[in-house]
C-alpha positions in Angstrom: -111.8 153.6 -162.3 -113.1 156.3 -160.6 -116.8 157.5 -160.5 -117.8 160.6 -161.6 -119.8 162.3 -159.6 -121.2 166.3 -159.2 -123.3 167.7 -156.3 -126.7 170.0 -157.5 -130.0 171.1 -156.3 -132.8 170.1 -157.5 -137.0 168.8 -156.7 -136.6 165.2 -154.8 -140.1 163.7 -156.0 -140.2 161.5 -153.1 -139.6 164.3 -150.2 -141.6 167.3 -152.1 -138.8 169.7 -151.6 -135.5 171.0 -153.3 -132.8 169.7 -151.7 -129.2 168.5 -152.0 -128.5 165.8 -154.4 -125.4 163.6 -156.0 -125.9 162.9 -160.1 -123.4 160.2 -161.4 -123.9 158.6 -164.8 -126.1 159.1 -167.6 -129.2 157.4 -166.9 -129.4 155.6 -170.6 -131.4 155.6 -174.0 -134.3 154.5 -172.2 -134.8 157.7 -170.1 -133.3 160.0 -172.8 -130.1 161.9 -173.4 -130.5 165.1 -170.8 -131.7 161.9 -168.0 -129.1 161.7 -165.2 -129.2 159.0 -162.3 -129.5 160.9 -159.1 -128.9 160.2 -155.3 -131.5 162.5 -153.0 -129.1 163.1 -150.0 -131.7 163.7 -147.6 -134.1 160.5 -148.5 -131.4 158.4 -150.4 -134.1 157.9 -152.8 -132.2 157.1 -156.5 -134.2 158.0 -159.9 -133.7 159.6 -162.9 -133.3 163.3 -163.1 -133.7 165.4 -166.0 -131.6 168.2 -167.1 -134.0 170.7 -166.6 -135.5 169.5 -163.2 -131.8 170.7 -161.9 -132.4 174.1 -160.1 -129.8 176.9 -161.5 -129.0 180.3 -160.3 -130.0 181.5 -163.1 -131.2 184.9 -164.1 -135.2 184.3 -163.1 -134.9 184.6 -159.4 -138.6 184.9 -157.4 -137.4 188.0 -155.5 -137.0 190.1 -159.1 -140.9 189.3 -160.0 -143.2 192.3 -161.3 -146.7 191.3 -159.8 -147.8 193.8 -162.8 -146.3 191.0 -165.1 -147.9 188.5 -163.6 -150.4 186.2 -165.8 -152.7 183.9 -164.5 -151.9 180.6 -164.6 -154.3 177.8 -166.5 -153.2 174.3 -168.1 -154.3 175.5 -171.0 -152.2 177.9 -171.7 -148.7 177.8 -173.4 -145.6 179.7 -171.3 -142.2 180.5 -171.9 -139.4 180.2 -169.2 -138.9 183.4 -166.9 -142.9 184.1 -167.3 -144.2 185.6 -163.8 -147.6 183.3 -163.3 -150.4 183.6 -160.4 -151.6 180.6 -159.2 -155.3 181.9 -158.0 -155.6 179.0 -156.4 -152.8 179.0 -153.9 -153.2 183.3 -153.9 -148.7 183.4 -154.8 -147.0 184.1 -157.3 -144.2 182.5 -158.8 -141.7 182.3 -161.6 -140.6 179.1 -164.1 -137.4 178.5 -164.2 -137.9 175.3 -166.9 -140.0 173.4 -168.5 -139.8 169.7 -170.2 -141.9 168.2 -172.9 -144.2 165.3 -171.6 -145.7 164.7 -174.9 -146.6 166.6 -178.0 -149.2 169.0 -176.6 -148.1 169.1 -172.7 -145.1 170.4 -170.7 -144.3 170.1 -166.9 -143.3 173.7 -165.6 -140.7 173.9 -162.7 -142.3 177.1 -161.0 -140.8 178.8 -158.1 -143.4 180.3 -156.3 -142.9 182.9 -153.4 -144.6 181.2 -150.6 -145.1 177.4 -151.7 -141.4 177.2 -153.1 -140.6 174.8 -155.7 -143.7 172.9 -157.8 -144.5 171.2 -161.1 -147.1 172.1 -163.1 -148.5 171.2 -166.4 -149.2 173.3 -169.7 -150.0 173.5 -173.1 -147.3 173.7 -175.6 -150.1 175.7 -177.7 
């Protein structure tokens, strides 16, 4: 039987970076029905992948952001996907292109930002 595989994109957690990567089967009902198992081609690190960690070329690209729309970001808050954030912090500005529920009142945002690239950050679901 053959194995069935598809190349993506998406954040390695052991390199730091988006890179290339290889998802094959479903990862199980341990991990969750959107968790895939995934083969980092650059560190050939294997772990589970979510759905939404997988980086799309979607409509919320980090060259189309409106610094007037920006909002500053805080852990606190709650955000919606395609919401331009500043991190004051880091002085960029970036734009989330998913988020995943870590429990009931936190989410990890995948946040492109304009200099520092790709990162996770966490959020209220408040």
């Amino acid at each position: 039987m053959a194995r069935l595989t598809k190349n993506i994109e998406a954040y390695c957690r052991t390199c730091g970076v988006v890179t290339k990567m290889e998802i094959s089967a479903p990862a199980g009902e341990a991990f969750g029905q959107d968790h895939y198992w995934a083969l980092c081609k650059k560190c050939k690190n294997k772990f589970d992948i979510s759905v939404d960690d997988i980086i799309r070329d979607d409509k919320f690209k980090v060259g189309d952001i409106v610094m007037d729309e920006a909002v500053d970001y805080s852990s606190d808050q709650a955000y919606e996907v395609g919401t331009v954030l500043y991190h004051k912090e880091w002085q960029d500005f970036g734009i989330i292109k998913s988020k995943n529920r870590l429990s009931p009142d936190r989410v990890s945002l995948t946040v492109e930002f304009q200099s520092k690239g790709i990162k996770k950050l966490l959020a209220s679901t408040n």
